[in-house]
C-alpha positions in Angstrom: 129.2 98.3 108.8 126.8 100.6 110.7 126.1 99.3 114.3 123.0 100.3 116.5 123.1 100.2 120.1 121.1 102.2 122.6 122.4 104.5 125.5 121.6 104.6 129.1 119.4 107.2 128.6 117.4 105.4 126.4 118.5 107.1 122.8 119.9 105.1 119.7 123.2 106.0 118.8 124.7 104.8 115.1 128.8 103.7 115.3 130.1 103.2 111.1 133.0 101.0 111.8 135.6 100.0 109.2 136.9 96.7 109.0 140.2 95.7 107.1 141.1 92.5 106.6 144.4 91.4 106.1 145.1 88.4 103.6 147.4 86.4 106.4 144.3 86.6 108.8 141.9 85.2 106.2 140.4 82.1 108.0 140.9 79.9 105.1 144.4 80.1 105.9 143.9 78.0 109.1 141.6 75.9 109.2 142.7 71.8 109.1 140.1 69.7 107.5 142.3 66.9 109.0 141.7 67.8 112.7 139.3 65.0 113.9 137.9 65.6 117.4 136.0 62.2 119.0 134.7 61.2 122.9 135.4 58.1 124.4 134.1 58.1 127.6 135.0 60.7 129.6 137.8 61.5 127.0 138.4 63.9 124.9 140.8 63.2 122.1 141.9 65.8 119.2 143.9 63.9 116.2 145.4 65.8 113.5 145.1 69.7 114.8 148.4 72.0 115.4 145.8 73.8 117.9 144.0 72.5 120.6 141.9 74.3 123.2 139.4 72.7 125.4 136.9 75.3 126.9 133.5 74.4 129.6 130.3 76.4 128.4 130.8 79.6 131.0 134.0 80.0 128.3 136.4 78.8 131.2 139.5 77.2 129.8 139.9 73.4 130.6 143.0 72.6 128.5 145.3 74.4 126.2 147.6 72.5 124.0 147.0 68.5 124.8 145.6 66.3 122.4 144.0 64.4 125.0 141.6 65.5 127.8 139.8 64.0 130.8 136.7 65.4 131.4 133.6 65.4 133.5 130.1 64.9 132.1 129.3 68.1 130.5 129.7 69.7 127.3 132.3 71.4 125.6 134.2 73.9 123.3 136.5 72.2 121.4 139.0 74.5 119.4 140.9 73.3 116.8 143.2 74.7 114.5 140.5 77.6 115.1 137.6 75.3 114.6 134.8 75.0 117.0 133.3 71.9 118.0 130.4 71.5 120.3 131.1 68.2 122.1 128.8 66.1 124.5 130.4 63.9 127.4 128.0 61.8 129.1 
């Protein structure tokens, strides 16, 4: 993969980067198409996911590990089992 980016001097520069993949990191390994992730009102509630992490929209973390959140309005990054769902309290 060839990536182009631009200096502070205003010259494009070319970076070749190599990127391995190792079979245990394949996502297909992780993902859970059991995890279920559902509001009800100003709950969040993750059923069926061994990873759970609840993050606000400025990427700040909310929760890390519980199943079940209480949340202001907003909307959020739901993580599961490496899975990201958008979700929308009102």
């Amino acid at each position: 993969m060839v990536v182009v980016s631009a200096t502070q001097k205003g010259k494009t520069q070319y970076v070749r980067l190599t990127i391995n993949v190792d079979a245990s990191t394949y996502i297909g390994d992780v993902i859970n198409p059991n995890a279920k992730v559902s509001v009800n009102g100003n709950t969040i509630k993750v059923s069926g996911a061994k990873s759970v992490n609840v993050f606000s929209t400025t990427g700040a973390l909310i929760s890390a590990g519980a199943d079940t959140i209480d949340v202001v309005a907003g909307v959020y990054l739901v993580v599961a089992d490496g899975i990201t769902h958008k979700v929308l309290v009102k």
